[in-house]
C-alpha positions, -999 to 999 in steps of 0.1 A, spaced: 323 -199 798 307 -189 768 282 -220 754 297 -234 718 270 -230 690 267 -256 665 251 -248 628 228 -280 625 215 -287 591 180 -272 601 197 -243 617 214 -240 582 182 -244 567 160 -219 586 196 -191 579 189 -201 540 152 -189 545 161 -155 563 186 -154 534 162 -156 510 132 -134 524 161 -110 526 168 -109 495 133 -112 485 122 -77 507 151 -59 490 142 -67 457 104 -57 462 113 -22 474 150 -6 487 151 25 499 193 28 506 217 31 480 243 10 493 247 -31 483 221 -40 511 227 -73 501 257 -78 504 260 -58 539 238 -77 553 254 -105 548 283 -96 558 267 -91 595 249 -123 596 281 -142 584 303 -125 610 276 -133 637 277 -170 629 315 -167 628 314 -154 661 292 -185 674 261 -165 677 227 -181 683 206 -187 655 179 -158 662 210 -137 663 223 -148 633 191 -145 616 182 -113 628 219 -101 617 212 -110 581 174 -88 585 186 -63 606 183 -36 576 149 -47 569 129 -22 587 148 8 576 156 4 538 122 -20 524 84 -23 527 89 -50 555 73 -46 586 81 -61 622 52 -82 618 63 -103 592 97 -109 601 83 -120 635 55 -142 617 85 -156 598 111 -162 624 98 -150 658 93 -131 683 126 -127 694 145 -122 661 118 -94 655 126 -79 688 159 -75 679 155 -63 644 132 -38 658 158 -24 684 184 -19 658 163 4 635 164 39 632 130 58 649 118 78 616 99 102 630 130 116 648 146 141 619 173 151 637 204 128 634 222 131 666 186 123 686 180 95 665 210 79 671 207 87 706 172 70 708 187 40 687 218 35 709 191 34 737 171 9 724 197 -15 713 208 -11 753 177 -21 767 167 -49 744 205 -62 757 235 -78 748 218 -97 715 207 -67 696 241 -45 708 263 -73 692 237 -75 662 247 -36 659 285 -33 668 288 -59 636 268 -39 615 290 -7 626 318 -24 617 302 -35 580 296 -3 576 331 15 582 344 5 546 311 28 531 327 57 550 354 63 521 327 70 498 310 98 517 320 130 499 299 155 517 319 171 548 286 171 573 279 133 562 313 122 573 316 143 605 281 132 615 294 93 605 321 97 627 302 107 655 279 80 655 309 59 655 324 75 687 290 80 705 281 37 698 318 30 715 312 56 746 275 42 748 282 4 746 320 -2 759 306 -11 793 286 -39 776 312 -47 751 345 -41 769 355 -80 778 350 -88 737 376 -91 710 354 -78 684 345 -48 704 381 -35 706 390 -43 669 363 -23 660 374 4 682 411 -1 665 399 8 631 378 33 640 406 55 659 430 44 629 416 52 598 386 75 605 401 98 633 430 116 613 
């Protein structure tokens, strides 16, 4: 029986803060082209829709942090904990691997091991980001989008398979991106 999640005013308070030192890291310094904003958002709304906890939650709407601005884990940890920065940390991208494939590899991995909080924290974000594949021109880009697609459902189904979410995301992703 899953445990029912209620959004207390200070809960609601502490998401407002993440809110705004997201918005505050991306305006300092982005590094991605898309509206990081607004993605991110996306994730941590969906998270608290789905009844996450709040470090979920709040490491939903940071999740992009270490990838795309000058943040570092240190001061998302400093800010909101040890375990929010744990996650955040598991869902980004190893830079020093240059090869695509190996770096989601190593990212799928590590989302795995840190458990079921950071692999829901990252099938939501896969699923924010399916819309952004439409405006991938380049041929490679979109194969190599596609494949990090089907490689995160292989990887993850046997820690996913019992949720909703999990096979509505596989839905779309053999329905409009598999043609």
């Amino acid at each position: 029986m899953t445990k029912e999640i209620t959004y207390t005013p200070d809960i609601q308070k502490q998401i407002e803060r993440a809110i705004v030192f997201l918005v505050d890291k991306i305006e300092e310094h982005c590094y991605n082209e898309k509206p990081l904003i607004l993605h991110n958002l996306r994730v941590g709304l969906k998270l608290m829709e789905l009844k996450q906890e709040r470090e979920v939650v709040i490491a939903g709407f940071l999740h992009d942090l270490l990838e795309d601005t000058d943040c570092d884990s240190e001061e998302i940890e400093k800010e909101f904990g040890e375990r929010v920065a744990r996650i955040v940390l598991a869902c980004t991208f190893d830079e020093n691997i240059k090869d695509y494939k190996e770096r989601w590899r190593k990212l799928v991995s590590n989302i795995k091991q840190a458990g079921h909080d950071a692999i829901i924290v990252k099938l939501v974000d896969q699923m924010a980001n399916l819309p952004y594949y439409m405006l991938i021109s380049n041929k490679q880009k979109r194969q190599e989008v596609i494949w990090k697609h089907r490689f995160f459902i292989d990887e993850c189904q046997n820690n996913l398979k019992g949720l909703k979410i999990f096979h509505d995301y596989k839905k779309m992703v053999i329905k409009n991106y598999e043609k």
